[in-house]
C-alpha angles and dihedrals in degrees: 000000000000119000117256115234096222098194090061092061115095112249106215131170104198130135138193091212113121123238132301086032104051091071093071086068098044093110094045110111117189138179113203103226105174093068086052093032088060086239118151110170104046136035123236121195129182107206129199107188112195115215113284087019128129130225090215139304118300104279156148141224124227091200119358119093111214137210135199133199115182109207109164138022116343142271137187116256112215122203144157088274104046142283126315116190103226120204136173121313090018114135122199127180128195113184118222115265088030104121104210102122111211136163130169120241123191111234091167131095092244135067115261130202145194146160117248121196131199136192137164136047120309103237087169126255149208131275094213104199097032125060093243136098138162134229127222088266086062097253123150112221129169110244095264085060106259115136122227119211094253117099121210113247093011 
C-alpha cells in the first residue's frame, strides 16, 4: 500500500448541515483519504479540529460501523452516557445500528487531530439532540420527515 502524501490532499471544512447546525463544525478541518488512498469499500477522514470546534453533530449510523484514532491533543467525547476525555493514542468503536449518538468536541487550547474510519453501507441515521436525520439517499430531513434543503456530504 503506497504512502499518502497528506499535504497533497486537499484540507476542506465544508459541511452539508443546515443552519443553525452547521456552526458547530466551522472549526473542523478534514482530508478525505480513501478517494486518494484507492479505497472503495470504506471512508477515511483525517480531522483537525480547531479549539471550541465540533466533530459533528452528535449522531449514529444505521448501518455504517465507525472507527476513531486520536493522534494529536485531546478532545471530549460526548455520548448518550456521558463525557470521556480522549487523548492520543485512544481508540473508540462504535458498530453500525448501535444508537448511541455521539460526536468530540475540542474544549483545549490546541488543535487536536485524529483519523475516523468508516465501512459498511449508509442506511441513514438520528441526530439525537437536535430535530434532523438523513436517509440512505443523503437527505436531510427533520424528524417528522420533512426534508430541509442541506445534503449531507454536499
Amino acid at each position: 500500500m503506497p504512502k499518502l502524501d497528506l499535504q497533497a490532499i486537499e484540507q476542506v471544512n465544508s459541511t452539508g448541515y443546515p443552519e443553525p447546525f452547521a456552526r458547530d463544525v466551522a472549526g473542523r478541518w478534514y482530508r478525505r483519504l480513501a478517494p486518494p488512498g484507492g479505497l472503495t469499500a470504506m471512508g477515511a477522514s483525517h480531522v483537525v479540529l480547531k479549539p471550541g470546534a465540533w466533530s459533528s453533530q452528535r449522531h449514529w449510523h444505521q448501518g455504517e460501523d465507525e472507527l476513531l484514532v486520536m493522534l494529536s491533543g485531546e478532545a471530549v467525547l460526548v455520548e448518550d452516557v456521558g463525557r470521556t476525555a480522549l487523548r492520543a493514542g485512544d481508540i473508540c468503536a462504535w458498530p453500525g445500528g448501535a444508537e448511541n449518538g455521539h460526536h468530540l468536541i475540542n474544549e483545549s487550547e490546541a488543535d487536536c487531530v485524529f483519523v475516523a474510519i468508516s465501512a459498511g453501507e449508509d442506511k441513514g441515521g438520528s441526530y439525537p439532540d437536535i430535530d434532523m436525520c438523513w436517509t440512505a439517499d443523503g437527505t436531510y430531513r427533520h424528524k417528522d420527515g420533512a426534508p430541509y434543503e442541506a445534503k449531507r456530504g454536499s
